[in-house]
C-alpha positions as CSV (number, residue, x, y, z in Angstrom):
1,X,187.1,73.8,-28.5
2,X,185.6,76.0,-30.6
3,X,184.5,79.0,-28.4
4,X,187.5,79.8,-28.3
5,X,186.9,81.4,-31.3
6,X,183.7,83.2,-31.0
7,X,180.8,81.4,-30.5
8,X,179.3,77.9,-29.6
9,X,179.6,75.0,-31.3
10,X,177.0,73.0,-30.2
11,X,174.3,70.6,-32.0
12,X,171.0,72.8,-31.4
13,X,167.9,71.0,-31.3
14,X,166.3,73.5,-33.7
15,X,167.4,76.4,-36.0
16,X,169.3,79.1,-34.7
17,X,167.7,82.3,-35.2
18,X,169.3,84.7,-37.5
19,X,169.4,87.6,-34.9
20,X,171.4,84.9,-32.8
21,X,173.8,84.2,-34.9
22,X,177.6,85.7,-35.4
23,X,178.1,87.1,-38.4
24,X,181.8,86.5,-38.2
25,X,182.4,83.3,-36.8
26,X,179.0,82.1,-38.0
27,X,178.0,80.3,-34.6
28,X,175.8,81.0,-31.9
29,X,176.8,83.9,-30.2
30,X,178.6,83.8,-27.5
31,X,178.8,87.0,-24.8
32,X,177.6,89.0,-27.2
33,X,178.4,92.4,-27.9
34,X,176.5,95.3,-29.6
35,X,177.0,98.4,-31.5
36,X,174.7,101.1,-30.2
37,X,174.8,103.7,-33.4
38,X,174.2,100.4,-35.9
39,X,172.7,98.2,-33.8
40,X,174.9,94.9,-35.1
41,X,176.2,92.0,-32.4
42,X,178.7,89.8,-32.5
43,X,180.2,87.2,-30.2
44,X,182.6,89.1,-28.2
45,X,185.9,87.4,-28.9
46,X,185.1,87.7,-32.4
47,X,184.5,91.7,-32.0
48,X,187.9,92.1,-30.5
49,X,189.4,90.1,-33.1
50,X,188.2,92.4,-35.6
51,X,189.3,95.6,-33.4
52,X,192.6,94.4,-32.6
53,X,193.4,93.8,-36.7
54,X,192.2,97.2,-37.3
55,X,194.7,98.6,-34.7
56,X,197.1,96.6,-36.3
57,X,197.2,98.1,-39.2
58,X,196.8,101.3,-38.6
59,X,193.6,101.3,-39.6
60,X,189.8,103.1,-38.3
61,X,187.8,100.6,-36.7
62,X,184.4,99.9,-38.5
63,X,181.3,97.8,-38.0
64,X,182.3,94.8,-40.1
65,X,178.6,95.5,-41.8
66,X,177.9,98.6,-42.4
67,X,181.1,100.1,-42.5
68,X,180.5,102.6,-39.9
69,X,182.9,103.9,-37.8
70,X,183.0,102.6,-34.3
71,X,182.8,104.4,-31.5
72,X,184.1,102.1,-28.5
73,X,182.3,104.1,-25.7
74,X,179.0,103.3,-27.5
75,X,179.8,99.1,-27.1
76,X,177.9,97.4,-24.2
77,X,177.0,93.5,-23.6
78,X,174.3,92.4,-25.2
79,X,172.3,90.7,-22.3
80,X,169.0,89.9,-23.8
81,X,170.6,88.1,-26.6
82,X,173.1,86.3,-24.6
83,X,169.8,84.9,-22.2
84,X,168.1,84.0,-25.4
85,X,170.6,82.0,-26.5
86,X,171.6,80.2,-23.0
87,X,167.7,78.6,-23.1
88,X,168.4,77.1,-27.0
89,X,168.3,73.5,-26.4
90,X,171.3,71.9,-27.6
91,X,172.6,67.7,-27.7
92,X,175.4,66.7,-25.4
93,X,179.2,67.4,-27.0
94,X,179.1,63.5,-27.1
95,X,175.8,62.7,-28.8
96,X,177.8,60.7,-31.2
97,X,179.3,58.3,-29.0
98,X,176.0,57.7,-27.4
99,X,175.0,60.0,-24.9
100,X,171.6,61.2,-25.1
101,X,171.5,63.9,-22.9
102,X,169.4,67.2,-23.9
103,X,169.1,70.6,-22.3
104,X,168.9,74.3,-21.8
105,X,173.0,75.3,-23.4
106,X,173.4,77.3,-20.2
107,X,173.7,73.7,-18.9
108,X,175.3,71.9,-21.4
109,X,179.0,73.2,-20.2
110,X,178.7,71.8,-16.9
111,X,177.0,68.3,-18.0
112,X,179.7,68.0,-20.7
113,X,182.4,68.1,-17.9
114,X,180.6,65.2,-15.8
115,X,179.4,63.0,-19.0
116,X,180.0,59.5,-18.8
117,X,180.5,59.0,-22.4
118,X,183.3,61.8,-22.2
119,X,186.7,60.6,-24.0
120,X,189.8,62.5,-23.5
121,X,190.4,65.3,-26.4
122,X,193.4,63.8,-27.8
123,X,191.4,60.6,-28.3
124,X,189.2,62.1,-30.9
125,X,188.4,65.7,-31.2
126,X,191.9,67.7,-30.5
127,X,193.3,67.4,-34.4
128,X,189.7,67.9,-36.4
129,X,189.0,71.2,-34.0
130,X,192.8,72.4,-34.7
131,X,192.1,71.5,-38.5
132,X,188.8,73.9,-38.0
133,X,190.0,77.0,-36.0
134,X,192.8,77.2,-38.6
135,X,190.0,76.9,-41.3
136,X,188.4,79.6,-39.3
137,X,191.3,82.2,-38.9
138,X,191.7,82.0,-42.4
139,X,188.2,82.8,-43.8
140,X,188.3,85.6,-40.8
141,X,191.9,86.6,-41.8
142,X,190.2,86.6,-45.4
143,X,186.8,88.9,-44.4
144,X,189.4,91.5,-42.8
145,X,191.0,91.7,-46.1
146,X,188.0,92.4,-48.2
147,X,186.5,94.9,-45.6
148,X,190.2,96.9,-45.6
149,X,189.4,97.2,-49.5
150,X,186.0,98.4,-48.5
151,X,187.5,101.2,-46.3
152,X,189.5,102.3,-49.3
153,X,186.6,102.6,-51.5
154,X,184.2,104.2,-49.1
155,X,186.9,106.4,-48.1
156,X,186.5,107.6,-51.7
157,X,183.5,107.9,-52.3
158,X,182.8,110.0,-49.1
159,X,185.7,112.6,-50.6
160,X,183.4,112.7,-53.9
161,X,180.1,113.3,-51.8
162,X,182.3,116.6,-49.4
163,X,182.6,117.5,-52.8
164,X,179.7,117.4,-54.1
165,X,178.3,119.1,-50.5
166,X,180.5,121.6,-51.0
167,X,179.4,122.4,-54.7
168,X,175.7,122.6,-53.7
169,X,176.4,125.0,-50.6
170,X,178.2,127.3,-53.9
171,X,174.8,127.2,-55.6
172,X,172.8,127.7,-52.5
173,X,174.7,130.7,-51.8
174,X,174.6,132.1,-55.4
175,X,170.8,131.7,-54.8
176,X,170.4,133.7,-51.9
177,X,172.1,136.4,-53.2
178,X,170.3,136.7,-56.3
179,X,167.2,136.4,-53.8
180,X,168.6,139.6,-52.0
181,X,169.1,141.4,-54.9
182,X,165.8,140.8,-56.0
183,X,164.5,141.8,-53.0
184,X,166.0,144.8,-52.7
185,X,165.4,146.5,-56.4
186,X,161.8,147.3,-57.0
187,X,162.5,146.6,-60.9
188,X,165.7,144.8,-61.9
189,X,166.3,143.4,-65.1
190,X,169.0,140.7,-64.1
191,X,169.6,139.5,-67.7
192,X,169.3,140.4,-70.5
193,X,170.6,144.0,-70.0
194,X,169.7,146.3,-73.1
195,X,172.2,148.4,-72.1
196,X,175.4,145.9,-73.0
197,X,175.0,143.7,-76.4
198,X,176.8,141.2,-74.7
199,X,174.8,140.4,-71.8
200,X,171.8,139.2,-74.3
201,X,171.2,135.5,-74.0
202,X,169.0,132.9,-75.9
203,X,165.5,131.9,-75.2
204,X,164.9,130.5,-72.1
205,X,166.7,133.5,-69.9
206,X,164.2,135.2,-67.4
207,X,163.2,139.2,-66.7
208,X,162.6,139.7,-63.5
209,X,160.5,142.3,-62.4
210,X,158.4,143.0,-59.2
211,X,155.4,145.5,-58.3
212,X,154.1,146.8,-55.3
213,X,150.1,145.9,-55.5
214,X,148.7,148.2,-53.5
215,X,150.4,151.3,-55.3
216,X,148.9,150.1,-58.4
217,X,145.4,149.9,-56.7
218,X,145.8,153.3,-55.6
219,X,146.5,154.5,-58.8
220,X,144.4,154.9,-61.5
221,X,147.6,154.8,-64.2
222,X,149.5,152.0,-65.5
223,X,152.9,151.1,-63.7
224,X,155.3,149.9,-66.4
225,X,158.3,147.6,-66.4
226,X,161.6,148.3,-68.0
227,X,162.1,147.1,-71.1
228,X,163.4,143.8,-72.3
229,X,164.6,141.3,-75.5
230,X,164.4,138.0,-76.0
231,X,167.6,137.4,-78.0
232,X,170.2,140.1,-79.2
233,X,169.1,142.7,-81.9
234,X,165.8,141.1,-81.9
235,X,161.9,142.3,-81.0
236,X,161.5,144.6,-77.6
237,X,158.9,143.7,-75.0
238,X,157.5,145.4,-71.6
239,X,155.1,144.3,-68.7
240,X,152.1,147.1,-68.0
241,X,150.5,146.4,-64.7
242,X,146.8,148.1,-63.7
243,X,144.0,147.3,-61.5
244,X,140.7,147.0,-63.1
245,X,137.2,145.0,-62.1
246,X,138.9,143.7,-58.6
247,X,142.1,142.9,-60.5
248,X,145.2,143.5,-61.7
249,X,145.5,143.0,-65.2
250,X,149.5,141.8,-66.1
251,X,150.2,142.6,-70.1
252,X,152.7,141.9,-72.6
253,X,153.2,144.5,-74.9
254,X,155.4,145.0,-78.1
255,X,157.5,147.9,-77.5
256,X,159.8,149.9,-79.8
257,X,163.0,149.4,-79.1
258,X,167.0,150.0,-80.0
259,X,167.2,147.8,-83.1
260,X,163.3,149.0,-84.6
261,X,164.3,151.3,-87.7
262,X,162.6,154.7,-88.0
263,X,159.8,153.7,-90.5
264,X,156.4,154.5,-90.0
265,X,155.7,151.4,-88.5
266,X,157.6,148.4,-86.4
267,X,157.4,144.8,-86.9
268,X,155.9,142.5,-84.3
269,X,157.1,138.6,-84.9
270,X,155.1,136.2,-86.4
271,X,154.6,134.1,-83.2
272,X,156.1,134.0,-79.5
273,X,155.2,131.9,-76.6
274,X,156.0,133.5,-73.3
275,X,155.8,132.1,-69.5
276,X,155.5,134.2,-66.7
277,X,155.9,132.6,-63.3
278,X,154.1,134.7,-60.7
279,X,156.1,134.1,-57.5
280,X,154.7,134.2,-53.8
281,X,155.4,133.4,-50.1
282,X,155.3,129.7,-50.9
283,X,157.5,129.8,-54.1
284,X,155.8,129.8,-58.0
285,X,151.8,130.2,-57.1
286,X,150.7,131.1,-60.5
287,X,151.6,130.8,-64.1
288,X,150.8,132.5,-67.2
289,X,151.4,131.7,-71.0
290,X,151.2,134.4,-73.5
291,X,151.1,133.1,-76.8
292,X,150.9,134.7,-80.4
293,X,150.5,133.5,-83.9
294,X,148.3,135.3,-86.2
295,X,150.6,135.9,-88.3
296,X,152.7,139.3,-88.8
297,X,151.2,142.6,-87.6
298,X,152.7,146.4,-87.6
299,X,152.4,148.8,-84.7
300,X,153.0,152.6,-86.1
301,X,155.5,154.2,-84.9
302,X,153.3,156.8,-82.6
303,X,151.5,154.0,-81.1
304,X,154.7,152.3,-78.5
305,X,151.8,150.1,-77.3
306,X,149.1,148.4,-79.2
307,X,147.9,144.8,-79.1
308,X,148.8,143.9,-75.7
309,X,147.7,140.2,-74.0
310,X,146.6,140.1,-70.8
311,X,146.1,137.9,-67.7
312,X,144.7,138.1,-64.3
313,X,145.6,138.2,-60.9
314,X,142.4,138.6,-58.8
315,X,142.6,140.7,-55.8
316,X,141.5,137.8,-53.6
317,X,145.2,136.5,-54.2
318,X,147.5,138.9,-53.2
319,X,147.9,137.8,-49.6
320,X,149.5,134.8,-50.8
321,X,151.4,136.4,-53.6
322,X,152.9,139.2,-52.2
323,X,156.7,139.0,-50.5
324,X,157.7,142.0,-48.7
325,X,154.8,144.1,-50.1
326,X,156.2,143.4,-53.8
327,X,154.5,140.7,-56.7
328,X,157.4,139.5,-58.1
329,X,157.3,138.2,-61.9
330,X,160.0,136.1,-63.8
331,X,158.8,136.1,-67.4
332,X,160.7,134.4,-70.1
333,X,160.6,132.7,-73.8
334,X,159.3,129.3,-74.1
């Protein structure tokens, strides 16, 4: 018959409900089983079936579904689906010689064995069930085939994702570091470094540089940031810091620097577009753009800082701004 394969084969008055059904063997299921990480159910011969190929071959046992691996401590009987499915009204095994007999299936086993209209099994059904459970064990035999293919490929693409993990714990690490370091300089120009030609980089690199607001409130002089290029053997810039009106005032000042000549005045380029990214407890909290382009201008040479462009931080917003008593300020080329 054909629980011996899985599940019931009976002629159900209505539709069997999805969640009833075996995935596997496609019937109603019978004792069924669940996973408890995944949640999937299956008639219980037809679980075992599935384990006992995997061990077989050598292979890690997985929810046929998902693909999860199984963990056979976390298997129990299913006994709320296995009552729903006993009270499915089902047609005698006979129905088609006759017998009009309809219940409850929990019942249908023991009215089966007492039917009147019951024929021997070799009389009728003993060659078209052995015709179907071999028809069965082939499309099984056939799903175990495909799902060992799956295992391969998941099996790869899990490697690529450790990869990947471990790539972005790399980054992650990098980050903190440069956090430290950052932390622990009051003014650090990480790149570019005017002291080595090689270290300059193209547009887009950021000088950072931090101050500590309440020194500059105190004072009644500017605090100054190291200086810094956009691009090799090209225009020198600095930050001046000061607090004025009930705040601090954050300029960008052409500055004379190693590749100006000695003539009586330096060259300020054309135009520029600079971001600074003001950075506080929360990450970036403010943004400035300082832009330029009227056109050339000369700064003589005994004036180091003329034409400077400002921005405000107001005083109200230094408690959200400030990381370890420091404002810290990432400012780079557009």
């Amino acid at each position: 018959m054909a629980e011996a394969i899985g599940g019931y084969d009976f002629e159900f008055i209505e539709d069997i409900p999805e969640d009833l059904t075996c995935t596997l063997c496609h019937y109603a299921l019978k004792n069924p089983v669940q996973i408890e990480d995944c949640g999937h159910t299956f008639c219980e011969d037809c679980f075992h079936l599935t384990k006992d190929h995997a061990s077989a071959n050598s292979l890690e046992f997985c929810c046929p579904l998902d693909r999860q691996v199984v963990d056979i401590g976390r298997v129990f009987k299913n006994k709320a689906d296995e009552r729903k499915v006993l009270n499915l009204k089902v047609k005698c095994r006979y129905f088609k010689d006759e017998c009009e007999w309809i219940g409850e299936l929990k019942n249908a086993l023991e009215h089966v064995s007492k039917c009147s209209k019951k024929k021997t099994i070799i009389d009728k059904t003993s060659e078209v069930e052995l015709k179907q459970l071999l028809n069965r064990m082939k499309e099984l035999e056939s799903k175990l085939q495909a799902n060992e293919e799956n295992v391969k490929i998941n099996v790869t693409k899990l490697a690529e994702k450790d990869r990947q993990i471990e790539n972005l714990k790399v980054q992650v690490e990098n980050q903190s570091k440069e956090i430290v370091n950052l932390r622990n300089c009051q003014t650090t120009m990480i790149k570019p470094n005017i002291g080595d030609n090689s270290n300059f980089t193209s547009l887009g690199t950021a000088f950072q540089w931090k101050f500590n607001p309440v020194s500059v409130r105190a004072s009644s002089s500017y605090l100054w940031s190291p200086p810094f290029y956009n691009v090799i053997n090209s225009h020198c810039f600095h930050l001046g810091v000061y607090f004025v009106d009930n705040n601090y005032k954050i300029i960008l000042y052409r500055y004379r620097g190693k590749y100006d000549d000695d003539n009586l005045f330096i060259k300020t380029p054309q135009s520029f577009d600079f971001r600074i990214h003001v950075f506080g407890k929360r990450g970036k909290q403010k943004e400035f753009n300082f832009s330029h382009h009227d056109g050339d201008y000369s700064i003589p040479n005994f004036m180091e800082r003329n034409n400077g462009i400002c921005e405000n931080i107001n005083n109200g917003e230094i408690a959200s701004l400030t990381v370890d008593g420091y404002i810290h300020l990432h400012c780079f080329f557009k």
